[in-house]
C-alpha positions in Angstrom: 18.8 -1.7 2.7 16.6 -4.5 3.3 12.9 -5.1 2.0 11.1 -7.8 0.4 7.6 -7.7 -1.7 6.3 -10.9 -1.7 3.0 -12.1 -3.8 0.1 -14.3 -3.2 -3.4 -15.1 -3.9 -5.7 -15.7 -0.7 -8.5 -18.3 -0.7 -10.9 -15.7 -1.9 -9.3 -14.8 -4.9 -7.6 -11.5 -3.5 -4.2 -10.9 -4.7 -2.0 -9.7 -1.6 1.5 -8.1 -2.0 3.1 -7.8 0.9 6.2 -5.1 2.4 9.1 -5.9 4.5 11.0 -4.0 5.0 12.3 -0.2 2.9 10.7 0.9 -0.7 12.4 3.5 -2.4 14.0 4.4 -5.2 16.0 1.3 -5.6 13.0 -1.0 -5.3 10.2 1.0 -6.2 9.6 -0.3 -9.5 9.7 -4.0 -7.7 6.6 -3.0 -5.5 5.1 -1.8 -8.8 5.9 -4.9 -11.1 4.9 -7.0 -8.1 1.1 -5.4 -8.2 1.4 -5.5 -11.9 2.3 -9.3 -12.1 -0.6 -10.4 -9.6 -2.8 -8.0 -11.7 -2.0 -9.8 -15.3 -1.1 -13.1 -13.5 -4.3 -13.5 -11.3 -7.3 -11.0 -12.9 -8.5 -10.9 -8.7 -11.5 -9.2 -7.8 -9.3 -6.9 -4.8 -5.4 -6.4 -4.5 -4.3 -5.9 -1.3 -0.9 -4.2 -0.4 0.0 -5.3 3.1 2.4 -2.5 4.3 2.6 -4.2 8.1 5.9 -5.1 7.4 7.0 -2.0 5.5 10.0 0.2 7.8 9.8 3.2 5.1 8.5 3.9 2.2 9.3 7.1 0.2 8.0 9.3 -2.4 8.6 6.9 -4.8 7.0 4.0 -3.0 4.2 6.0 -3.2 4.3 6.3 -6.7 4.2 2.3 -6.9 1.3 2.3 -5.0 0.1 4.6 -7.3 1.0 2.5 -10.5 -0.4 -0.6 -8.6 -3.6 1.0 -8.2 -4.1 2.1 -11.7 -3.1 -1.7 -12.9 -6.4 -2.7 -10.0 -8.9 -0.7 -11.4 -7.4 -1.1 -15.2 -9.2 -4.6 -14.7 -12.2 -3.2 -12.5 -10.2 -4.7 -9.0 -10.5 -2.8 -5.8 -7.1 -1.8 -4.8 -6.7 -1.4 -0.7 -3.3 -0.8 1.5 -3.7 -2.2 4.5 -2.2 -2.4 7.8 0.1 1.1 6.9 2.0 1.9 9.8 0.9 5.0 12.0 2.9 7.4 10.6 2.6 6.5 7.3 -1.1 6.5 7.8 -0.4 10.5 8.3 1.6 10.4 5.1 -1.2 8.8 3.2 -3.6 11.3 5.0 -1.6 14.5 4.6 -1.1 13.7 0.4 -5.1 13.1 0.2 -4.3 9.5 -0.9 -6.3 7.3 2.5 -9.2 7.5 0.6 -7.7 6.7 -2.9 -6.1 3.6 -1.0 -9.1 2.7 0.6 -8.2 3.6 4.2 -11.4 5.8 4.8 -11.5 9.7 6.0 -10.4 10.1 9.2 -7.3 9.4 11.0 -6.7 9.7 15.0 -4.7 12.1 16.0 -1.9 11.6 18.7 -2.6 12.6 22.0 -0.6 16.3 22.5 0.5 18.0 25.6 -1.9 20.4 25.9 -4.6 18.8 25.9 -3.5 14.9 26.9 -6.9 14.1 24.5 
């Protein structure tokens, strides 16, 4: 498995951790240290986790994401995912989490046979 989880602070003080790659449960607790570290590191207003790289992400990714929220708001920072893939938008959306991640209410559904809508 390959996967990377890089950090960074952008020009407005937002920390941004960002997914290449595969997060499971050999490298959850990376994503999670990673959102931790920019947390203690950097004190930034918003962390970002940028998931456009990200190929899969598991049950236990999610519970990083979940650990790197609570580190956010632990210092009164917004914690956003962005760019999630498609499907794991409908993950997100399915376990009630868009919202807790910041990615809103509603998400499009795909097109289906019988209808072509």
């Amino acid at each position: 498995m390959d996967s990377s989880i890089t950090r960074s602070l952008d020009a407005d003080g937002s920390a941004v951790v960002a997914v290449e790659g595969e997060i499971d449960f050999s490298n959850a607790d990376e994503l999670a240290d990673c959102v931790r570290a920019a947390v203690t590191e950097w004190s930034p207003p918003m962390v970002r986790v940028d998931l456009r790289g990200a190929s899969f992400i598991d049950s236990t990714g999610l519970g990083a994401l979940i650990e790197g929220y609570r580190a956010a708001v632990g210092i009164e920072a917004r914690f956003l995912v962005v760019n999630p893939t498609p499907a794991f938008r409908r993950v997100l959306d399915v376990t009630g989490l868009c919202d807790f991640f910041g990615l809103g209410d509603v998400v499009e559904a795909e097109p289906t046979r019988a209808t072509g809508t």
